[in-house]
N, C-alpha and C positions, 0 to 999 in steps of 0.2 A: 650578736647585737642584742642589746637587752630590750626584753620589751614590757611594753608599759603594762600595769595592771589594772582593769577596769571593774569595778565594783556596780554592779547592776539593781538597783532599788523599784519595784515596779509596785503596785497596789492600789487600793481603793482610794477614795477621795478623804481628806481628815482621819488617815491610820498612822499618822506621824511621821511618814516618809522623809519630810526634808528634815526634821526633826534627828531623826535618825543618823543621816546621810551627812549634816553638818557635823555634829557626833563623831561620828567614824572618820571623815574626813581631818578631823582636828587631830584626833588621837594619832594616824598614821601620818598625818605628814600629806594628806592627800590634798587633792584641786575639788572641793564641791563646784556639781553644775546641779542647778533647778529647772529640768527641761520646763517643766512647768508653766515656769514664771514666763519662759520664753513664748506660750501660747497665750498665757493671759494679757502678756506686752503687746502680742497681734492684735488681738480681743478688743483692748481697748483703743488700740488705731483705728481698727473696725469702725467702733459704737463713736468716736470723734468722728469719724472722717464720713461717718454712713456709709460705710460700703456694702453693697448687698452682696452678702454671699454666698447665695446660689448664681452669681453668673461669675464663670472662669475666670473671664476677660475683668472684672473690675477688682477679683482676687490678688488676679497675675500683676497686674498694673499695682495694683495696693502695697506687695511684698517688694516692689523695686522702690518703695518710697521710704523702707524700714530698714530701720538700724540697729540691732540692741548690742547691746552690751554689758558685761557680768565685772561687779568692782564687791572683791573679797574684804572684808573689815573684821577682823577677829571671826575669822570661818562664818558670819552671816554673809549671805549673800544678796547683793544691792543689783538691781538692773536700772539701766538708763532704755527711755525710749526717743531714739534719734535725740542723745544730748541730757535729754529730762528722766529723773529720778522718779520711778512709778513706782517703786518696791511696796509701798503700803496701799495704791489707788489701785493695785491690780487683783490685792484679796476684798474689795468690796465686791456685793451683793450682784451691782448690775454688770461687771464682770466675770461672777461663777455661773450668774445666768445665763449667760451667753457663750461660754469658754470652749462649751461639748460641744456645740452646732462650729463655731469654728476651726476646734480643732481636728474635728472629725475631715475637712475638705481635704482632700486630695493634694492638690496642690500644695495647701497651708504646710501640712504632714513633710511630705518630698523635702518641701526648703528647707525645715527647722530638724529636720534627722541628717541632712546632709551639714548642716552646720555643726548639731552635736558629736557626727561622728568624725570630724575637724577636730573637736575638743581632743576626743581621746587620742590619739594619733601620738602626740609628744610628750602626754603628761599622765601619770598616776591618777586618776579620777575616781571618783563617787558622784554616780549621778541617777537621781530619781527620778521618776515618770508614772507613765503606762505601759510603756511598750519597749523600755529600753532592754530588756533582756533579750525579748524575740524580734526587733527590728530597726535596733538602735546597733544594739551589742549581742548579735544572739550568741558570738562563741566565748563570751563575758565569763573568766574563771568561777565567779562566783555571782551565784542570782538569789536576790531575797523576794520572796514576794509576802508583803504585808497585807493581812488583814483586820478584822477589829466589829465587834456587836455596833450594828449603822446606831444606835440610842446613844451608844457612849460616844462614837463617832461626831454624831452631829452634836453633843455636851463640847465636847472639846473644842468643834468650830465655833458654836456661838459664844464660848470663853475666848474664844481668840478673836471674836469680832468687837466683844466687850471692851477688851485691854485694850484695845484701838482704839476705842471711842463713841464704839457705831452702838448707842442704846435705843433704835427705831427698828432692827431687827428681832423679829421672835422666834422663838427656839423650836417651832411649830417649821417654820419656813425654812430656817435651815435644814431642818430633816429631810421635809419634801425637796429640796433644792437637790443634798448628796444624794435623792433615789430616784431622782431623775437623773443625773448626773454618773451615777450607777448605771442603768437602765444603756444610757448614751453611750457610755464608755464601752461598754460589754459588745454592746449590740450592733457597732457602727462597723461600716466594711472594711475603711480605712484603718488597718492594724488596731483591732480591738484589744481590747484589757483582759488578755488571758495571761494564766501560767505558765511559764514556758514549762517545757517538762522535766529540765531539772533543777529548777529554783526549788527553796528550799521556803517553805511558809512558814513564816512568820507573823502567829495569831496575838497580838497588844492589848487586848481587851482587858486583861487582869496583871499587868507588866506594867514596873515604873521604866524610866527611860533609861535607868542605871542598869535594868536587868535585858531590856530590851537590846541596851550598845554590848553587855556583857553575852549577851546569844549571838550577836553577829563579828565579836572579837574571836569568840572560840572556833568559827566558820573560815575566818579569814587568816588566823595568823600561821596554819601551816601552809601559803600561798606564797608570805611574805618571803625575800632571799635571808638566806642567814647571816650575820654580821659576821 
């Protein structure tokens, strides 16, 4: 029986992961998934709906009212929240705010790794995160883990909140935003953001994205089957 190949992207916050990951997924033929996006689409069900959550119970109740869903368009990838198009309202401010506190729950986590590891199951995948190599995908053929100087890091976010639109953001706040965010991710109990141990690090800081896809083609194509 053949089986599927799953491409594992994990790293810091604004090190170009999906970037990456759409990338790679376009060139092979693959399925991108943005676990990501999937935590920022809770997030902001969250902050609608006020859900508090540190209690279980309004958590557990919250995730039965969610629906997401992934609509591929020339390998970017669009999510719907139950129905509605959130792809651009889930990279604002008061959603990365928030994003670490809720995806660090417990519960939150369980649902959305038991969903993405449904993705990989039938299809060729590329999919980036946190934790997807040690607890998404730990026996994932191949693991990258990206990192990146947090200075240029947060340049790159507050450029991609610009092209959006968002000119009431300062480049001050985004910093502090990814090192607390940082901080979150590292430090939370719930499958924190470490290396798995045989990802292979992938540092972006001085790499365009032509050299960045051309590091992780050289990783990946003796995996592929031979034609």
């Amino acid at each position: 029986m053949k089986k599927n190949l799953v491409i594992a992207i994990d790293g810091y916050s604004s090190c170009g992961k999906s970037t990456l990951a759409k990338a790679l997924a376009k060139k092979l033929g693959f399925i991108y998934v943005d676990s990501g996006a999937m935590y920022r689409a809770v997030t902001l069900y969250f902050l609608r709906n006020h859900i508090e959550v540190n209690s279980d119970e309004a958590v557990t109740d919250a995730l039965q009212h969610i629906e997401l869903n992934f609509h591929s368009r020339d390998y970017e990838s669009h999510i719907t929240l139950n129905g509605e198009e959130v792809s651009d309202e889930i990279r604002l401010m008061p959603v990365s705010e928030n994003v670490s506190e809720v995806s660090a729950h417990k519960i939150v986590r369980h649902e959305m790794v038991k969903q993405q590891q449904r993705m990989g199951k039938s299809k060729n995948i590329v999919m980036d995160g946190r934790d997807i190599g040690t607890t998404v995908f730990p026996d994932a053929p191949l693991k990258l883990f990206m990192t990146a100087d947090p200075k240029i890091r947060a340049e790159r976010r507050f450029k991609e909140l610009e092209s959006k639109g968002n000119n009431e953001t300062m480049l001050e706040e985004v910093f502090e935003n990814l090192a607390h965010r940082d901080y979150a991710d590292t430090t939370r109990k719930e499958s924190p953001l470490v290396r798995a141990d045989d990802a292979i690090i992938l540092d972006n800081t001085n790499l365009t994205q032509k050299e960045q896809l051309e590091f992780a083609l050289e990783r990946v194509t003796p995996l592929l089957p031979h034609s």
